[in-house]
RODO-2510 file (C-alpha; in nm, 4 decimals, decimal comma):
residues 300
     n   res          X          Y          Z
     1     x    -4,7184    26,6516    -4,6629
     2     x    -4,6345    26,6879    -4,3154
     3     x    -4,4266    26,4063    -4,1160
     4     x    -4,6004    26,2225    -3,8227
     5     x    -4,5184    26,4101    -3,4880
     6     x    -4,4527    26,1429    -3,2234
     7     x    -4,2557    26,3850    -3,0148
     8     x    -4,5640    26,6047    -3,0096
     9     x    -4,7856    26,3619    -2,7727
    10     x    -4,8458    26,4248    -2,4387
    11     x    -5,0436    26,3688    -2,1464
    12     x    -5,3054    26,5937    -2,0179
    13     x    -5,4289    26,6199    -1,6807
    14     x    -5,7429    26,7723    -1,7046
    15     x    -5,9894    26,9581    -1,4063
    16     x    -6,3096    27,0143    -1,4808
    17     x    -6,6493    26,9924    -1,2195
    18     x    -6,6985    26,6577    -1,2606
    19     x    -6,3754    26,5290    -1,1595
    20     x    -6,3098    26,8052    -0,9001
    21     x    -6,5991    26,6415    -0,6726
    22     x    -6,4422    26,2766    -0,7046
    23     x    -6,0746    26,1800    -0,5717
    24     x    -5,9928    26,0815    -0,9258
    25     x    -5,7525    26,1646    -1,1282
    26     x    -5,8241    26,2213    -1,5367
    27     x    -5,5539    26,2844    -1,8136
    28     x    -5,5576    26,2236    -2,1911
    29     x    -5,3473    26,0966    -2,4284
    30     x    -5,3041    26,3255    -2,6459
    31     x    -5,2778    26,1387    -2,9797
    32     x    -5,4448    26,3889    -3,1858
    33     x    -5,1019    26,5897    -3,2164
    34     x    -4,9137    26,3088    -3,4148
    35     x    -5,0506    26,4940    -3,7681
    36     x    -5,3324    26,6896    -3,8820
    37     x    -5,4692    26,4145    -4,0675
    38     x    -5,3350    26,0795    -4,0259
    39     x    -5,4346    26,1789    -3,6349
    40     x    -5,4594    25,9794    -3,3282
    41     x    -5,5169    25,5934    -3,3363
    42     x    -5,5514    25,6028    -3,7245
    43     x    -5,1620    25,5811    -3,7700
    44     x    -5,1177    25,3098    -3,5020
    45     x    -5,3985    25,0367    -3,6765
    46     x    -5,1966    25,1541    -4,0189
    47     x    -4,8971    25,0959    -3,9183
    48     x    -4,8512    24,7370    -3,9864
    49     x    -5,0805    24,6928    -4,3105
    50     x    -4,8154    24,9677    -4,4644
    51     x    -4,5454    24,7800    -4,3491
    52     x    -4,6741    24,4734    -4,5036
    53     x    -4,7965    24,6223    -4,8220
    54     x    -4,4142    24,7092    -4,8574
    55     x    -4,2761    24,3889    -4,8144
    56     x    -4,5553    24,2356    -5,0598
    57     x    -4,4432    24,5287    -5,3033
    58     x    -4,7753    24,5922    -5,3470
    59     x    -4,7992    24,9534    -5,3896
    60     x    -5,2193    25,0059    -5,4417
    61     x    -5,3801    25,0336    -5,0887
    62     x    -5,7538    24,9647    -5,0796
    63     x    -6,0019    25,0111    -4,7983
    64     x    -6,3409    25,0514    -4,7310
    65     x    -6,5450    25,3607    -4,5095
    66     x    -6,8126    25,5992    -4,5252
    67     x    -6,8000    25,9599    -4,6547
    68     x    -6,7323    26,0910    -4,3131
    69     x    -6,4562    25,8131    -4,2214
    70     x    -6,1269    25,9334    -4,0532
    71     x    -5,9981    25,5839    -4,1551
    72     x    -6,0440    25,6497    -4,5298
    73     x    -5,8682    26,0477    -4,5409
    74     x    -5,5842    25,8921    -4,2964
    75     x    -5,5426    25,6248    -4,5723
    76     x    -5,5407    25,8900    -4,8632
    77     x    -5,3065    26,0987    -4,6477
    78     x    -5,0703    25,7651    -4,5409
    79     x    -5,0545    25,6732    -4,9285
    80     x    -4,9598    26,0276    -5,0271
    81     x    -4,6969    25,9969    -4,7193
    82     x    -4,5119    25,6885    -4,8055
    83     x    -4,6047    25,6826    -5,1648
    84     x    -4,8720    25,4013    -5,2244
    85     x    -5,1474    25,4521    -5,4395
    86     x    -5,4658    25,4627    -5,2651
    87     x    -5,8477    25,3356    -5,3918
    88     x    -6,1259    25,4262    -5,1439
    89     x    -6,4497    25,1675    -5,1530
    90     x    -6,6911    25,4185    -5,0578
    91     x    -7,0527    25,3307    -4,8716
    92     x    -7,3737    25,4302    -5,1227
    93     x    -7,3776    25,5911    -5,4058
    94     x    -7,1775    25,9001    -5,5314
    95     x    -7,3757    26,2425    -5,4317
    96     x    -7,4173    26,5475    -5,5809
    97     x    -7,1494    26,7208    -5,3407
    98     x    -6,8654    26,5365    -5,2240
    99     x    -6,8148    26,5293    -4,8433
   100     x    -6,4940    26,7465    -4,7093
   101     x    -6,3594    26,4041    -4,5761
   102     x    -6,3431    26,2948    -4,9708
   103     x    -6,2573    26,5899    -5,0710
   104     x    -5,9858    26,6013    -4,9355
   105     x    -5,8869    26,2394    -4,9834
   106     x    -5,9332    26,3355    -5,3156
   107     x    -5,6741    26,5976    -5,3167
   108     x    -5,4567    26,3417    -5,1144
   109     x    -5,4950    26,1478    -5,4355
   110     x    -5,7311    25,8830    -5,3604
   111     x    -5,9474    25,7112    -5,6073
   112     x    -6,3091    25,7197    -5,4902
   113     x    -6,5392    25,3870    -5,5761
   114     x    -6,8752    25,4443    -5,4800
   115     x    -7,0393    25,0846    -5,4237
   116     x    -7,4105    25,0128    -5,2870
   117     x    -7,4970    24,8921    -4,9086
   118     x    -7,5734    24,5676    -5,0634
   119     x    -7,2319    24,5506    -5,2138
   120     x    -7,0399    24,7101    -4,9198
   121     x    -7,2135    24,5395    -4,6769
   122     x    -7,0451    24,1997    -4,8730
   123     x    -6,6914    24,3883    -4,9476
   124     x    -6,7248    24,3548    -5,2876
   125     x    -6,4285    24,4550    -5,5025
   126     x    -6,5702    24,7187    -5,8031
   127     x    -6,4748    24,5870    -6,1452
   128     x    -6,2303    24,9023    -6,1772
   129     x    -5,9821    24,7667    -5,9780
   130     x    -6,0306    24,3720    -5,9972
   131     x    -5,8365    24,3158    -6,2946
   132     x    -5,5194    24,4865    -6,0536
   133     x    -5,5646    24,2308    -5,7933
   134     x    -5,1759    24,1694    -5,7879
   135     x    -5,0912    24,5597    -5,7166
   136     x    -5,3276    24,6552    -5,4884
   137     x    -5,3084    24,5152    -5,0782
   138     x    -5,6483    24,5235    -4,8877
   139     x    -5,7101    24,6797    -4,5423
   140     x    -6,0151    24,6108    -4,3585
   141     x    -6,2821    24,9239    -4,3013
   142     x    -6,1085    25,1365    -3,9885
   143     x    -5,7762    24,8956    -3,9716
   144     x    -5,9879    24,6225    -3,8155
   145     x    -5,7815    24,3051    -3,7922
   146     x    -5,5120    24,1874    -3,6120
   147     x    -5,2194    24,3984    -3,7583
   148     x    -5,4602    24,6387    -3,6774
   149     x    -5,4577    24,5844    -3,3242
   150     x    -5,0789    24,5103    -3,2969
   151     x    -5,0151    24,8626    -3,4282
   152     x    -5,3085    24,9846    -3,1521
   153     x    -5,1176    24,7858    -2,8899
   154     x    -4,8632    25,0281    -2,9155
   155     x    -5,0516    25,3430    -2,8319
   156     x    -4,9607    25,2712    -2,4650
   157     x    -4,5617    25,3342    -2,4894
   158     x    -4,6137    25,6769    -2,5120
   159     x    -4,6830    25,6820    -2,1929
   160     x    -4,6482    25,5547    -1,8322
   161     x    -4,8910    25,3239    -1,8572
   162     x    -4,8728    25,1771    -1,5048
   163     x    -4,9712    25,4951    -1,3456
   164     x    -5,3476    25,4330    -1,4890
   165     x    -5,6138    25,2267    -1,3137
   166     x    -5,8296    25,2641    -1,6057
   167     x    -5,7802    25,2719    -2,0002
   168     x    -6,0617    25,4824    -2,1721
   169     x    -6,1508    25,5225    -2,5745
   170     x    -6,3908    25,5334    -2,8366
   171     x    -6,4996    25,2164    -2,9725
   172     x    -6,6233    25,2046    -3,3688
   173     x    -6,4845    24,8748    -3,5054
   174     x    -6,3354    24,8143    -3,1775
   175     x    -5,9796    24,7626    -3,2876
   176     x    -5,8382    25,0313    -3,0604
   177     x    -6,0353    24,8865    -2,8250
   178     x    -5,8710    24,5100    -2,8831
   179     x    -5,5427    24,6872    -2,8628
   180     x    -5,5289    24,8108    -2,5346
   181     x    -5,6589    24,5358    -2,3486
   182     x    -5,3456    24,3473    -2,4963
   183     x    -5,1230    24,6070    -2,3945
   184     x    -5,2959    24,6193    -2,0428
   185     x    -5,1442    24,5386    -1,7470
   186     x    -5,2987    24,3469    -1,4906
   187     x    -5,4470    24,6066    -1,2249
   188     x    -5,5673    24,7937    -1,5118
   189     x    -5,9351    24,7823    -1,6604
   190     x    -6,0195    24,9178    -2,0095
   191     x    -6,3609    25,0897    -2,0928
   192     x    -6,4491    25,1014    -2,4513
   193     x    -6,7454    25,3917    -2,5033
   194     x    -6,9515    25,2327    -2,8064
   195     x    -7,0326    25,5515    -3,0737
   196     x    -7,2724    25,2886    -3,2851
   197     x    -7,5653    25,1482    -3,1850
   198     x    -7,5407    24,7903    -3,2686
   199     x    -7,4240    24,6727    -2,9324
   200     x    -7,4162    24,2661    -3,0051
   201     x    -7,2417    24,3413    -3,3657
   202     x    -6,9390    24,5527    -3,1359
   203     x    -6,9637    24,2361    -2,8846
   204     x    -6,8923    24,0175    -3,0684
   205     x    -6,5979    24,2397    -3,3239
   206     x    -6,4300    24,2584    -3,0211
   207     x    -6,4482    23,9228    -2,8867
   208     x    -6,3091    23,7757    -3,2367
   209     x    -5,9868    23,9924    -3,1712
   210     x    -5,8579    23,9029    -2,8673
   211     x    -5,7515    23,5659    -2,7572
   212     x    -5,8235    23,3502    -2,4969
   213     x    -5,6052    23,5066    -2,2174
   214     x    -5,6781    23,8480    -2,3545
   215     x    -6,0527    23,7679    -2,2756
   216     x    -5,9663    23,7160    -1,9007
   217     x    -5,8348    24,0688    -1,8573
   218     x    -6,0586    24,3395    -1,7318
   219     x    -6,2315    24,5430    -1,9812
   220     x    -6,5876    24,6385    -2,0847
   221     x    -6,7745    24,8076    -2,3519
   222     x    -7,0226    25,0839    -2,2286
   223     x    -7,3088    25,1330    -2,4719
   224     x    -7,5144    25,4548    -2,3253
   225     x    -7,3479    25,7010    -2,4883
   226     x    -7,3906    25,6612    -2,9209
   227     x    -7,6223    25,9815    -2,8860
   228     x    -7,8814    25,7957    -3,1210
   229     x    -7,5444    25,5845    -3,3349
   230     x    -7,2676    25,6211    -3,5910
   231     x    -7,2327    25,9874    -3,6566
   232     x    -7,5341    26,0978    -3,5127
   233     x    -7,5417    26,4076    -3,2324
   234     x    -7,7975    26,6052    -3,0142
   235     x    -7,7297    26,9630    -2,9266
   236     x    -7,6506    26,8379    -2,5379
   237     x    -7,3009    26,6931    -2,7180
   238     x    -7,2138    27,0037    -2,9049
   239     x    -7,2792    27,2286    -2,5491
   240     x    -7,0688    26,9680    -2,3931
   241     x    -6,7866    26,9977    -2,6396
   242     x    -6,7802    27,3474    -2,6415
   243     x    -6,7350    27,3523    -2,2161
   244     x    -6,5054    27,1091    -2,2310
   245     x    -6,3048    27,3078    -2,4916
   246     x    -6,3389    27,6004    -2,2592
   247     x    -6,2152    27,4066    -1,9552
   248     x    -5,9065    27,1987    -2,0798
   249     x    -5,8401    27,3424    -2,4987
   250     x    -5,8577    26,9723    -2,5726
   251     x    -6,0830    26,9900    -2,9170
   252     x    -6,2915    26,6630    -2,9694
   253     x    -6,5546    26,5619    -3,2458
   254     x    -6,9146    26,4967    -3,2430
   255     x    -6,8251    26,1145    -3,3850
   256     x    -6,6046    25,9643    -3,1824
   257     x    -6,4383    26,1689    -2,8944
   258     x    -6,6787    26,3950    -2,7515
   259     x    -6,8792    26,1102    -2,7074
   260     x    -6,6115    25,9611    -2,4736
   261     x    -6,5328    26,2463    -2,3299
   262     x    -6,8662    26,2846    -2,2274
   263     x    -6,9859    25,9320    -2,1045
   264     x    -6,6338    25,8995    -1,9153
   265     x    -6,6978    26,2432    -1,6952
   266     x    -7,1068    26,1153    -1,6660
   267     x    -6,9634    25,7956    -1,5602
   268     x    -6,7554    25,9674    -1,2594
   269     x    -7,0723    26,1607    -1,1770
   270     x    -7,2627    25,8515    -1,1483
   271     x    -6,9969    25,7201    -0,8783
   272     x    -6,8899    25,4132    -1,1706
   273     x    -6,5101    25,4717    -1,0840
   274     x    -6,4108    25,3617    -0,7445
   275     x    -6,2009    25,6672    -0,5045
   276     x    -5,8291    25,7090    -0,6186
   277     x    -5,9081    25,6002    -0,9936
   278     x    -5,6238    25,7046    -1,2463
   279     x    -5,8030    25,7609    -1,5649
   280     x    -5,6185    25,7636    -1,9082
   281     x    -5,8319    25,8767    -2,1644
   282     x    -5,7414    25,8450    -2,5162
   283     x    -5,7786    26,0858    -2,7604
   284     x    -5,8070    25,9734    -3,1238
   285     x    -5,7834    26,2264    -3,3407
   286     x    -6,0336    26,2426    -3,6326
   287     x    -6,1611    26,6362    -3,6108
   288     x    -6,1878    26,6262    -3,9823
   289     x    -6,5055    26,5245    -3,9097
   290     x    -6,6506    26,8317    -3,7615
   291     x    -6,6138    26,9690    -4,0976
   292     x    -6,9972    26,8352    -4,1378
   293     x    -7,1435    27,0680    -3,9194
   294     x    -7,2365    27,4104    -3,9788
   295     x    -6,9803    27,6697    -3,9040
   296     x    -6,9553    27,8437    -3,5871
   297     x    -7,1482    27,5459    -3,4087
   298     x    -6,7967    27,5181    -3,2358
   299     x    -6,6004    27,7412    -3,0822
   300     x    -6,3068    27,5923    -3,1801
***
């Protein structure tokens, strides 16, 4: 298993015709280098359940997440890493072909516990692994929490922060997002690009995570660019990705990156970022999940 790359991050400034009409500047954060699979802001929202899970000696990680969830192969991937165990809960019941996401988790070593909506929806543990409730340490569906967000808070040392005006990501369980805007600084806004549909649900996840002073920094959550919700994609995304390949070799995915990408360089073309902007845009990692699609839909 590979070691985790911190040396490999860097920042991107990137040119493309969107930007070149504005007197912006855009770079990205290029946190998809860390590791092939425990990518981008995966490791960060880890980092302090692993940590904790070591000083419980509890060596059984559990989590929850879909068949397509970056969380639940960077978990499989982590555990193989630093020697945990790993169960995954996974959403609906077991198909007839396994996804390459838990496949590969599979491979990683990963226990996969297929559970009904009903029963995800409520986090219930499967009967398998109740009677280990002293081994095993529970992490939250994507790292949401606030170890979660400590460990997100950090994403922002790997760079010169203060040279941004704006903070840009991909908001799922909006962790990430909660991360950020407590590592912000005070001239800086952060703009969360929601990849699910259920605007109030994301509201109000975010909201619980951040405190009172948090809440009076400057940050919002844009919601026009889910592309129809959670994993979901029209062929105008997978055009864009491919251009935007083409123009800056920065691969994204159709789940939670190319969506930013996208609505951040729309939102410059619809005048939403003020002259002299400094846009950092951070890239999360999770490719795996372009495994899904049908080969050669990307050129990359």
């Amino acid at each position: 298993m590979q070691k985790l790359l911190f040396e490999s991050i860097t920042v991107d400034e990137i040119d493309v015709p969107a930007i070149k009409e504005k007197n912006i500047r855009v770079s990205v954060l290029r946190l998809d280098k860390i590791h092939p699979i425990i990518s981008g802001n995966k490791w960060f929202k880890l980092k302090y359940y692993l940590e904790e899970a070591g000083v419980q000696k509890k060596d059984h990680l559990v989590t929850f997440g879909g068949a397509y969830s970056n969380h639940i192969i960077a978990t499989a991937a982590a555990g193989k890493l630093f020697s945990f165990r790993t169960s995954g809960i996974i959403r609906g019941g077991q198909p007839q072909k396994l996804s390459h996401t838990l496949l590969l988790a599979r491979e990683y070593g990963m226990q996969l516990l297929f559970v009904s909506r009903k029963e995800y929806r409520n986090k219930k543990i499967p009967e398998q692994i109740q009677e280990l409730s002293n081994e095993i340490y529970l992490i939250n569906e994507g790292g949401y929490g606030h170890l979660g967000i400590k460990g997100a808070a950090e994403i922002l040392d790997h760079c010169k922060k203060e040279n941004f005006s704006h903070i840009a990501c991909a908001v799922g369980t909006s962790t990430m997002m909660a991360g950020l805007v407590k590592a912000s600084l005070p001239h800086q806004e952060t703009i969360g690009i929601a990849v699910i549909k259920n605007e109030t649900g994301l509201q109000a996840e975010l909201s619980g995570l951040l405190s009172p002073e948090e809440k009076k920094k400057k940050f919002q959550l844009v919601t026009d660019y889910h592309f129809g919700g959670y994993a979901k994609h029209k062929i105008e995304l997978i055009n864009f990705m491919n251009e935007f390949y083409k123009s800056t070799s920065i691969p994204a995915d159709f789940v939670y990156t190319g969506k930013l990408f996208f609505g951040i360089l729309a939102m410059i073309r619809n005048n939403f970022f003020p002259d002299d902007s400094s846009i950092l845009i951070i890239h999360s990692g999770g490719l795996q999940g372009n495994f899904s699609l049908l080969k050669r839909t990307l050129i990359f």
